[in-house]
VONUMI-797376 format. One record per residue (C-alpha): z, y, x. Coordinates in Angstrom, 3 decimals, padded with zeros to 6 digits. Layout:
! residues N
          z          y          x
          Z          Y          X
...
This chain:
! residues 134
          z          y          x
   -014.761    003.730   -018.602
   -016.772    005.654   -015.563
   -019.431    008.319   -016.508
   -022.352    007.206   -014.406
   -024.148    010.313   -012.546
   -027.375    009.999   -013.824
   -026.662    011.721   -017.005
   -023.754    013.188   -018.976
   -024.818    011.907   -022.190
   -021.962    009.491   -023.938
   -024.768    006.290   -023.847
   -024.765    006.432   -020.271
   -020.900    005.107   -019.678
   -020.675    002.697   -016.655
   -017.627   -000.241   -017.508
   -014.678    000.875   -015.390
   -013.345   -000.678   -012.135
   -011.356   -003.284   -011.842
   -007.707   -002.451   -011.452
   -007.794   -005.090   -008.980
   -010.134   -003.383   -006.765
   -008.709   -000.492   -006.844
   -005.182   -001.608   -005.921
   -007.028   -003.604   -002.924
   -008.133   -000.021   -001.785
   -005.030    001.518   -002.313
   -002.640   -001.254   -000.547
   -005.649   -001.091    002.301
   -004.768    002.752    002.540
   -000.911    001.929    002.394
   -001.439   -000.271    005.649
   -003.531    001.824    007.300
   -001.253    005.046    006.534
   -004.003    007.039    004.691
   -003.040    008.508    001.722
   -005.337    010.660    000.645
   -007.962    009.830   -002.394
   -010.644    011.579   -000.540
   -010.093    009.462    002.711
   -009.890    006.413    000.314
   -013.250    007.360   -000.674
   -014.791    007.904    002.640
   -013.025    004.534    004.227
   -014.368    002.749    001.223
   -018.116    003.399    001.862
   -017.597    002.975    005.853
   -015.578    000.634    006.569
   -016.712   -002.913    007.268
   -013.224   -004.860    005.945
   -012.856   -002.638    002.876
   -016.699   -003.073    001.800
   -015.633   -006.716    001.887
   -012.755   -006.240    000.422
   -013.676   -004.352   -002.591
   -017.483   -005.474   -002.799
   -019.512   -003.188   -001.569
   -017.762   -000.605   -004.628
   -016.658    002.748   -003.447
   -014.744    004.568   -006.026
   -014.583    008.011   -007.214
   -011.743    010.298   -005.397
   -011.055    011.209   -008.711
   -010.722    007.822   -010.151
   -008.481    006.860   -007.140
   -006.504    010.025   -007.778
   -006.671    009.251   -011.855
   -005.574    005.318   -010.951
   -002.614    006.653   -008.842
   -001.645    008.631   -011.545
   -001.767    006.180   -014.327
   -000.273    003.560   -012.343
    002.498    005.014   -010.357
    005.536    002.644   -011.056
    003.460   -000.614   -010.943
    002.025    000.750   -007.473
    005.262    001.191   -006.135
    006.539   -001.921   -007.048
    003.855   -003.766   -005.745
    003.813   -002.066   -002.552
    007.199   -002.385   -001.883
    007.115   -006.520   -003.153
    003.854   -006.893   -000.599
    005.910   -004.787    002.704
    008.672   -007.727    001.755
    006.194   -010.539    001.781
    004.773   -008.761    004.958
    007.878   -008.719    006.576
    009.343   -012.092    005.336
    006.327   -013.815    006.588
    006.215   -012.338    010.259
    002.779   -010.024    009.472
    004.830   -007.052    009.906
    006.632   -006.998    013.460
    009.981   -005.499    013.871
    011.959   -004.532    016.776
    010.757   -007.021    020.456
    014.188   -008.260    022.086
    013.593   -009.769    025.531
    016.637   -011.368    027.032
    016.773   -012.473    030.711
    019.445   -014.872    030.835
    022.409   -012.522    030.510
    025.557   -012.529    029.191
    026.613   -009.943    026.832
    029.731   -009.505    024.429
    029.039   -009.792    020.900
    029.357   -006.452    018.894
    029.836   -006.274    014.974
    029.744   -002.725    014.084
    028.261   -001.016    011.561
    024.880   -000.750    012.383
    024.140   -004.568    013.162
    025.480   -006.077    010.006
    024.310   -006.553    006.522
    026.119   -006.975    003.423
    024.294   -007.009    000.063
    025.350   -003.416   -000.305
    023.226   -002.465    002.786
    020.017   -004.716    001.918
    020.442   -003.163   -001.654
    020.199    000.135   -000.279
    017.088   -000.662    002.491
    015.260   -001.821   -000.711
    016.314    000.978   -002.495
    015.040    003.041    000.631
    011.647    001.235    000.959
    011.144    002.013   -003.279
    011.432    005.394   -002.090
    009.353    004.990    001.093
    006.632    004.017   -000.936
    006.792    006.662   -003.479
    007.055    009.454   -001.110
    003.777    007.660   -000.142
    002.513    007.913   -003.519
């Protein structure tokens, strides 16, 4: 529950926000690289896609910050699952290889092949991608 700012007296408690509105702003931030709760804030009451996105609500910083908090494992997860969808569906773009018709011998080292010990560990790298991000 969200004090509202008209008064501080305990009748005056606002219901809370949706978790689902506030993950919206926080995967919006993840995107868009900002991470601060303040930022959030400001973005939210600005910007044109996130007023859509979250209806017109523009959250606290603190109850960003507080929601971050609370919700730091199931943030991370998420984030992580939605970079994979991102990717796996082509949203995301990668590295551009243009070829112009030339030939060129086929190299397997290290660095171009993937076992399930190396995708385990770029998951394992995103996880921690996205909580250095948290």
């Amino acid at each position: 529950m969200a004090r509202c700012s008209t008064s501080t007296s305990p009748r005056n408690w606002c219901p809370g926000y949706n978790p689902a509105v506030l993950l919206k702003l926080f995967i919006d931030g993840y995107l868009n690289r900002i991470p601060s709760s303040r930022r959030l804030e400001c973005e939210a009451g600005r910007n044109v896609e996130l007023m859509w996105l979250t209806g017109r609500l523009v959250p606290n910083h603190k109850t960003i910050a507080e929601f971050r908090c609370q919700n730091g494992p199931a943030i991370r997860k998420t984030c992580a699952r939605f970079v994979e969808l991102c990717r796996r569906i082509g949203v995301l773009k990668g590295e551009v290889v243009a070829v112009d018709g030339s030939k060129f011998k086929a190299v397997n080292n290290r660095d171009r092949n993937f076992t399930k010990g190396k995708i385990a560990s770029r998951l394992a790298h995103l996880e921690a991608e996205v909580g250095r991000y948290i």
